[in-house]
C-alpha positions as CSV (number, residue, x, y, z in Angstrom):
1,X,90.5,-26.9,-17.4
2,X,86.7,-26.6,-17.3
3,X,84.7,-29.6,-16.3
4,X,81.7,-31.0,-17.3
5,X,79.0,-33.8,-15.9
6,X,77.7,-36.7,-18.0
7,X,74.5,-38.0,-16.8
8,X,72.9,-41.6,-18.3
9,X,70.3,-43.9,-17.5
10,X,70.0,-46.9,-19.6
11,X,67.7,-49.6,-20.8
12,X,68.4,-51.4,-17.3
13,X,66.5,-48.9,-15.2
14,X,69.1,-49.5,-12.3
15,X,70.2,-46.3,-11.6
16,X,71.8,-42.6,-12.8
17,X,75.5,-42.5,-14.1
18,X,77.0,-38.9,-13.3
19,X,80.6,-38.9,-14.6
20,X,82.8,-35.8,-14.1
21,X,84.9,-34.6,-17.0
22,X,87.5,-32.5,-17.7
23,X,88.1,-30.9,-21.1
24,X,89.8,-28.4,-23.1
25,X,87.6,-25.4,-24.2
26,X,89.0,-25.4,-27.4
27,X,88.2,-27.7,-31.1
28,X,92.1,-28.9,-30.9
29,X,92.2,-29.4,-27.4
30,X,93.1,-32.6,-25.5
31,X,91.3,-35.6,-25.2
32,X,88.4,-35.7,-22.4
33,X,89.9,-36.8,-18.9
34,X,87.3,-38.8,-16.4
35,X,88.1,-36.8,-12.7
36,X,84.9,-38.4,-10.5
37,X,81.5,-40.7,-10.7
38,X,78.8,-41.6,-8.8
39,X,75.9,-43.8,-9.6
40,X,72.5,-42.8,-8.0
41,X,70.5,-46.2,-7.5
42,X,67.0,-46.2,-9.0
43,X,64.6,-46.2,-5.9
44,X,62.3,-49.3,-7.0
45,X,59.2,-47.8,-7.3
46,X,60.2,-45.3,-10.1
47,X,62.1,-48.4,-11.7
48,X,58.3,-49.8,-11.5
49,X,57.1,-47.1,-12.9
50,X,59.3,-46.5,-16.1
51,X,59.2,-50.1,-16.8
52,X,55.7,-50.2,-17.2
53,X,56.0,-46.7,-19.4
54,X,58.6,-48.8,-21.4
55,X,56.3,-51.5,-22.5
56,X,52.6,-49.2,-22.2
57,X,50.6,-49.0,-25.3
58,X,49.1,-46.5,-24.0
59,X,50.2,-43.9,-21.1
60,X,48.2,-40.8,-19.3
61,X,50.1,-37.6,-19.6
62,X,49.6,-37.3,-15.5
63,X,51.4,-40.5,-15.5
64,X,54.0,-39.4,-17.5
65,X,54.5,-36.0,-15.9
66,X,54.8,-38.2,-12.3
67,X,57.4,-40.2,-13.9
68,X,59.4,-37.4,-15.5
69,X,59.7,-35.3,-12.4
70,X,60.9,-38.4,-10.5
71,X,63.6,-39.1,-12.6
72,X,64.3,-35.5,-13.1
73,X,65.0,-34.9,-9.5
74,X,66.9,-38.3,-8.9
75,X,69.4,-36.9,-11.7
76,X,69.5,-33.8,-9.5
77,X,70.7,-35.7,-6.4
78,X,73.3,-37.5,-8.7
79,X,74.5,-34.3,-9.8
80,X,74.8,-32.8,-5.9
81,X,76.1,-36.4,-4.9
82,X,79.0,-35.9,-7.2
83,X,79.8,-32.6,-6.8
84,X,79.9,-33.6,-3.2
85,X,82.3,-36.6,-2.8
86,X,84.5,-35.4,-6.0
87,X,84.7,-32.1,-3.5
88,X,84.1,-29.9,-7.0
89,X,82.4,-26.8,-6.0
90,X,79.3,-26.3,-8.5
91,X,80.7,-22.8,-9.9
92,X,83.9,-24.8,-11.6
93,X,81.0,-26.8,-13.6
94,X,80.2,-25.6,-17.0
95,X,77.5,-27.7,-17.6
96,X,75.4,-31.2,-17.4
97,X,75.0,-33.0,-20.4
98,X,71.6,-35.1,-19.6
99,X,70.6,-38.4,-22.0
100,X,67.3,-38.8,-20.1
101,X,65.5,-41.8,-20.2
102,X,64.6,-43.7,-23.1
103,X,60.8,-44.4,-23.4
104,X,60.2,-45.7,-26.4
105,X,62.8,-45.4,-30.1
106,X,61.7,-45.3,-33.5
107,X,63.7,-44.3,-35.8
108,X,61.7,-46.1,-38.7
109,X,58.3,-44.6,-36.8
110,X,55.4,-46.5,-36.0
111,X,52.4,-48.2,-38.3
112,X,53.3,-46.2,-41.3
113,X,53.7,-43.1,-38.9
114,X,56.7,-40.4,-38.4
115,X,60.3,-41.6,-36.9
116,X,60.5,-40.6,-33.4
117,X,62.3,-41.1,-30.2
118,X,61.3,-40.2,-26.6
119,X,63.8,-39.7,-23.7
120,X,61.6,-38.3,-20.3
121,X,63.6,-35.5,-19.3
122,X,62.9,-31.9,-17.5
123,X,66.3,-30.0,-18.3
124,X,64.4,-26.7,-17.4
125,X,63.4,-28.3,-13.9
126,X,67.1,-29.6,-13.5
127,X,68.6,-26.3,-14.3
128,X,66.3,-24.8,-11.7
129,X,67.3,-27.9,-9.2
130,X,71.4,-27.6,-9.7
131,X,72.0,-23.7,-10.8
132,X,73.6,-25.6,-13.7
133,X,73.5,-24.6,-17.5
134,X,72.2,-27.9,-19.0
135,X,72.3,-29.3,-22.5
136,X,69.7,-32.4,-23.8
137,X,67.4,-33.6,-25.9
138,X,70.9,-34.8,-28.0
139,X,68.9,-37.3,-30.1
140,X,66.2,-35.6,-32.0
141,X,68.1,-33.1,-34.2
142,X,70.1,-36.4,-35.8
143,X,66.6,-37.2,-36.4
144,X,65.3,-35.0,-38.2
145,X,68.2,-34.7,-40.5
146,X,67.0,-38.1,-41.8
147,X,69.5,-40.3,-39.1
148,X,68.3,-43.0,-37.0
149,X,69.5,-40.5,-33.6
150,X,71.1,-43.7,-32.2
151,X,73.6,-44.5,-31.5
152,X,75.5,-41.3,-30.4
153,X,78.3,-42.8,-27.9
154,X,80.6,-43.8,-31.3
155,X,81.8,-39.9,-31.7
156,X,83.0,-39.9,-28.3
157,X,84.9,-43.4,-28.6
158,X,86.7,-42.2,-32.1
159,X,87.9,-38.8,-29.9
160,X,88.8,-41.2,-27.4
161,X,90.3,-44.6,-28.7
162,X,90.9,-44.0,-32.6
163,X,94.8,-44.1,-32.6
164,X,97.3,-44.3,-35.4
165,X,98.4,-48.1,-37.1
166,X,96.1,-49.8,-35.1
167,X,91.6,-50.8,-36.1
168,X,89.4,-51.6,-33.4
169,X,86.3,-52.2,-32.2
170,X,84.1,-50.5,-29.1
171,X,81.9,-53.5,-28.1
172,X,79.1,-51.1,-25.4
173,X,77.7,-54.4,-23.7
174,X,74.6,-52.6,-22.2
175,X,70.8,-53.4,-22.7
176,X,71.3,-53.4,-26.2
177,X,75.3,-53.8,-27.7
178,X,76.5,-51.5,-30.6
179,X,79.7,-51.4,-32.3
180,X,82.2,-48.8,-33.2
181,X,84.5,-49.8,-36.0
182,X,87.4,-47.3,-36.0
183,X,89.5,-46.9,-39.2
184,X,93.4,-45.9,-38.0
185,X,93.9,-42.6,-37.6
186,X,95.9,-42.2,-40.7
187,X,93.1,-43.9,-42.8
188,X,90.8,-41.0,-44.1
189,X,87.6,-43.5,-43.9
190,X,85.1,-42.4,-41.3
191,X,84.1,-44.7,-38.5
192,X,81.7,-46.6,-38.7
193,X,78.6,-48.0,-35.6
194,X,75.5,-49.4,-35.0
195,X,73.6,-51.5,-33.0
196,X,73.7,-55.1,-33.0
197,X,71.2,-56.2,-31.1
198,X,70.1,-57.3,-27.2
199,X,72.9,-57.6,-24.9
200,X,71.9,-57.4,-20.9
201,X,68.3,-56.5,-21.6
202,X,67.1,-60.0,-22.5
203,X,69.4,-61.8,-19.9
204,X,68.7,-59.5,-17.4
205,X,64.9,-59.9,-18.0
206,X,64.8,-63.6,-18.3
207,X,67.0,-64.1,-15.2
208,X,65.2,-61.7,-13.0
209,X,62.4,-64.4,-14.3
210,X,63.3,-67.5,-13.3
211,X,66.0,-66.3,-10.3
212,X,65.0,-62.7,-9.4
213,X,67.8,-60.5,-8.7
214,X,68.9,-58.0,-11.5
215,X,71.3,-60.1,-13.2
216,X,73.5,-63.0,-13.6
217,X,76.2,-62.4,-11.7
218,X,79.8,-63.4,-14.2
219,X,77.1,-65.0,-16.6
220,X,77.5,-68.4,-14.2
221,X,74.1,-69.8,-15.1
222,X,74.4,-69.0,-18.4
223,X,77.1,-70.9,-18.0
224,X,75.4,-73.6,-16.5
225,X,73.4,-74.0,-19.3
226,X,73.5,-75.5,-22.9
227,X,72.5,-73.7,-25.9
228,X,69.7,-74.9,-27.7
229,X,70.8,-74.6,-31.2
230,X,67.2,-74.8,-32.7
231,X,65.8,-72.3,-30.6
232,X,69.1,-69.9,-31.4
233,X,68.2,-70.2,-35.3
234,X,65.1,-69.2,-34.7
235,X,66.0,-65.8,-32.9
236,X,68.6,-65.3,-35.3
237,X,66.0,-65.6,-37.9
238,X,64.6,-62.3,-36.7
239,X,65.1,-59.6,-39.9
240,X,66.9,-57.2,-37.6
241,X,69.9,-59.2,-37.8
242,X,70.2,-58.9,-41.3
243,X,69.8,-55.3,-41.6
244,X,72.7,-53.2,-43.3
245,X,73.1,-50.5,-41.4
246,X,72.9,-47.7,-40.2
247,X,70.5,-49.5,-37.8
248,X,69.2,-49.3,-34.2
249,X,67.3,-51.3,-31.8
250,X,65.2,-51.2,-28.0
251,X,62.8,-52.7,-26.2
252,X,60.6,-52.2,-28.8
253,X,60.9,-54.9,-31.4
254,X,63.2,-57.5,-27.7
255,X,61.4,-58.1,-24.8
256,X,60.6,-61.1,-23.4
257,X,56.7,-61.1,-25.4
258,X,59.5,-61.4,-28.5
259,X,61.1,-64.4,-27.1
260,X,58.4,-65.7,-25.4
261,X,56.6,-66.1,-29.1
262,X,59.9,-68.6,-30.1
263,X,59.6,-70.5,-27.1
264,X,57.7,-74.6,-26.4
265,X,57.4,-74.2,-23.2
266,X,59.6,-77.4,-22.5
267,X,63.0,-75.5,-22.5
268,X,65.1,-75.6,-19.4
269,X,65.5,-72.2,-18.0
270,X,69.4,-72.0,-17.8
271,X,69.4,-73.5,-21.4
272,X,67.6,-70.3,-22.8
273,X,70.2,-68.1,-20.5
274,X,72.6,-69.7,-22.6
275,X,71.1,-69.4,-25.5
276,X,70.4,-65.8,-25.3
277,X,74.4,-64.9,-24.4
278,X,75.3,-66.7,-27.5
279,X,72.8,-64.8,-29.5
280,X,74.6,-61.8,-27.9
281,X,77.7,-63.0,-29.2
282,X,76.8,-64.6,-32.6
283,X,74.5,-61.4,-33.3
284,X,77.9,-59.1,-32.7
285,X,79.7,-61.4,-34.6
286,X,77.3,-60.9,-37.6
287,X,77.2,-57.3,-37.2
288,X,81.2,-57.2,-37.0
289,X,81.2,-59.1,-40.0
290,X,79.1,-56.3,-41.5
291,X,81.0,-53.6,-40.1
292,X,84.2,-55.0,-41.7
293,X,83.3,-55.5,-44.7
294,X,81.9,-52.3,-45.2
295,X,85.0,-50.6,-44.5
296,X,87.6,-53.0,-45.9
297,X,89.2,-54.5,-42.3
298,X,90.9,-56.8,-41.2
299,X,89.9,-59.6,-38.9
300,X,92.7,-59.1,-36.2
301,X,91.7,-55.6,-33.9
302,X,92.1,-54.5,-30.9
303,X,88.4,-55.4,-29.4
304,X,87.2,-53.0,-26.5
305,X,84.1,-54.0,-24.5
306,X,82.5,-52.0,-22.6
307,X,79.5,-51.4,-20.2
308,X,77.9,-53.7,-17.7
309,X,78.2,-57.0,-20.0
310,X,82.4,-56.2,-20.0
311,X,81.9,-57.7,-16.4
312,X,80.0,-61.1,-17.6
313,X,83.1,-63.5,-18.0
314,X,81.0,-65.7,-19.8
315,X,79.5,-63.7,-22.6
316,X,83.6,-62.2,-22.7
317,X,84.4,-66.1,-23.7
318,X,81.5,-66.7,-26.3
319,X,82.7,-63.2,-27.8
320,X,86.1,-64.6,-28.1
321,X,85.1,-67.4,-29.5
322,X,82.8,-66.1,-32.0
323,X,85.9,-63.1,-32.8
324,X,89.0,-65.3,-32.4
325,X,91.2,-63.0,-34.3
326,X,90.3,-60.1,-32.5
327,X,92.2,-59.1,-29.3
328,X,90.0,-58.4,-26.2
329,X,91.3,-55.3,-24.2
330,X,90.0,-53.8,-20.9
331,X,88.7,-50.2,-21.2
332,X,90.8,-48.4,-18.9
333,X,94.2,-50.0,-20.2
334,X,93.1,-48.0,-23.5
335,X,92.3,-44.5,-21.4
336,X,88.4,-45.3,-19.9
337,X,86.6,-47.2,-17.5
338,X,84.6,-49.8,-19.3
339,X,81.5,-48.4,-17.1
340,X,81.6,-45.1,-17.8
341,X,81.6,-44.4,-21.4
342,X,78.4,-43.7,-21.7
343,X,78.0,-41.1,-19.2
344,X,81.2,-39.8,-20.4
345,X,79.7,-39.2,-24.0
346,X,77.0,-37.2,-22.9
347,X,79.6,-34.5,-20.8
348,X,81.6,-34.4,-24.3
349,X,78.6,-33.8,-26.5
350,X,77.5,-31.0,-23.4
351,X,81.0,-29.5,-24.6
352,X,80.8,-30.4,-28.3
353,X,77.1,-28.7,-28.1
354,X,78.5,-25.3,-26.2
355,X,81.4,-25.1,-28.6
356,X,78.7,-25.3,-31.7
357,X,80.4,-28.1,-32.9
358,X,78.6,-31.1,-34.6
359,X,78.3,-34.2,-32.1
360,X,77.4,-36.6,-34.5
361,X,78.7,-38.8,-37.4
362,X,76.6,-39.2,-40.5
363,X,78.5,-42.6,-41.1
364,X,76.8,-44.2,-38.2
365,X,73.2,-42.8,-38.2
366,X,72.7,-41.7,-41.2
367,X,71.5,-38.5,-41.1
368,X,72.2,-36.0,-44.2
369,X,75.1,-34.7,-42.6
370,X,76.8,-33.4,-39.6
371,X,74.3,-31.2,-37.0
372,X,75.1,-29.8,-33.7
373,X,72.7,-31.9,-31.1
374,X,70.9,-30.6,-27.9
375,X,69.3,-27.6,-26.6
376,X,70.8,-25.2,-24.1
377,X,68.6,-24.4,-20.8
378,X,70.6,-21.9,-18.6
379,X,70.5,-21.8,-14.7
């Protein structure tokens, strides 16, 4: 069957995901099947250089021409690297499906000014780079039909987890956490998803703080800390929170200026860990509460957590604890590694956009209806 690669860089800045997938050419065909990865590491300096374009007021278009081409040709090696150690030979590849990287997301725009969303990308330079066909810029038609563009993954997890008899609930644990709530099959409700709030990207950020490092390895020092209930009632204060959805968050409105601004100064550092994985946990719980009420759930589903914080043992236990009747279940026992959704979604929206099909669901972002997302940029 023809095969198609998934590239994604996320709010982390660690590296490129390039998943290889293979899929049915046809509306009806079978579900997506993951054949290969490879994760390209994010050379430091370019890390450096997109965080600071993540958190600039302002930026210099040389600056951001500099950064895109960087990135552009890293996603290029990740492409070769798979292609390489899967042993695929390029001509069985019908195309790359590229997310870019997130710069900045507005959905709601910015001081009164239009909604937008900014993903550096070069899928002209990366079709000239692979002698791929490659489809991106996935976000901005959603936009433009009135929807917040984000998030797209939940399309992909109702093609691959929505099932007959049975809810659940895709937990994606990456910088940020959003939900998918999926009806059973049978039920002729539409899914529904949207982001909860920080997950790794406040965690990662304060930890790489205090500790260095990228990130806390199983969650121990969260662990090691208590949470300060005060200071979690004040972060959970923050209107976001409280937002019906559809909804979506970034490093816009939580970095660490945001909690920084909540914060005495006499705090122990491993007590804030701690109290930042249970605002993780309570703020999912919240939004699950949302999400079920909305469509008329029940408390007890099947509870699939995925991306990097499906690794962190304890936020897993404060999720559980916060979602007792909820069943946790690894990815892969339900079809798909728990890493590689992500980059998964974007090869299945590469398909979804060369079959003109529509790779979005208006009961998640709210646009007016359903669109067909990305532009095509042959080899």
């Amino acid at each position: 069957m023809p095969l198609y690669i998934g590239l994604m860089s996320g709010t982390s800045l660690d590296g490129i995901d390039a998943a290889l997938v293979e899929i049915d050419d046809t509306p009806s065909g079978t579900r997506p099947r993951l054949l290969a990865t490879h994760a390209e590491p994010m050379p430091a300096p370019l890390r450096e250089r997109l965080w600071q374009l993540c958190h600039a007021e302002q930026a210099s278009f040389a600056d951001l021409a500099a950064a895109e081409d960087a990135f552009c040709r890293l996603q290029a090696e990740a492409v070769k690297a798979l292609l390489w150690l899967s042993r695929t030979p390029q001509e069985a590849v019908v195309a790359v499906g590229s997310h870019g990287q997130t710069i900045e997301h507005a959905p709601l725009g910015h001081a009164g000014g239009p909604a937008y969303t900014l993903q550096l990308d070069n899928p002209s330079l990366l079709a000239e780079l692979t002698g791929l066909t490659v489809v991106a810029d996935f976000r901005r038609r959603d936009l433009a039909a009135g929807g917040q563009a984000a998030p797209l993954a939940p399309a992909f997890h109702e093609a691959l987890f929505r099932v007959r008899k049975e809810w659940r609930l895709v937990l994606n644990l990456g910088g940020f956490a959003n939900l998918t709530l999926l009806p059973p099959a049978e039920e002729p409700r539409a899914p529904l998803g949207f982001d909860s709030g920080p997950a790794n990207a406040l965690l990662d950020a304060w930890h790489a703080r205090h500790r260095g490092g990228d990130f806390d390895v199983d969650g121990a020092w969260a662990a090691s800390g208590k949470v300060d209930e005060v200071l979690l009632r004040q972060l959970l204060a923050e209107p976001f929170f409280h937002l019906p959805p559809p909804r979506s968050t970034g490093r816009e409105l939580f970095h660490l200026d945001w909690l920084d601004a909540h914060l005495t100064g006499e705090e122990r550092p491993e007590d804030v860990q701690a109290t930042l994985a249970e605002l993780t946990a309570e703020s999912v719980a919240l939004a699950v509460t949302m999400a079920r009420e909305r469509l008329e759930a029940p408390a007890a589903m099947r509870l699939i957590p995925c991306g990097g914080g499906a690794h962190n043992h304890d936020l897993l236990a404060r999720l559980a604890n916060q979602l007792p009747e909820s069943v946790l279940t690894d990815a892969a026992a339900s079809g798909w590694p728990a890493d590689w959704l992500e980059a998964g979604a974007f090869a299945w929206l590469a398909w979804r956009r060369l079959q003109d099909l529509p790779g979005n669901l208006p009961s998640v972002t709210g646009a007016k209806g359903l669109r067909v997302l990305g532009g095509v940029y042959a080899p």
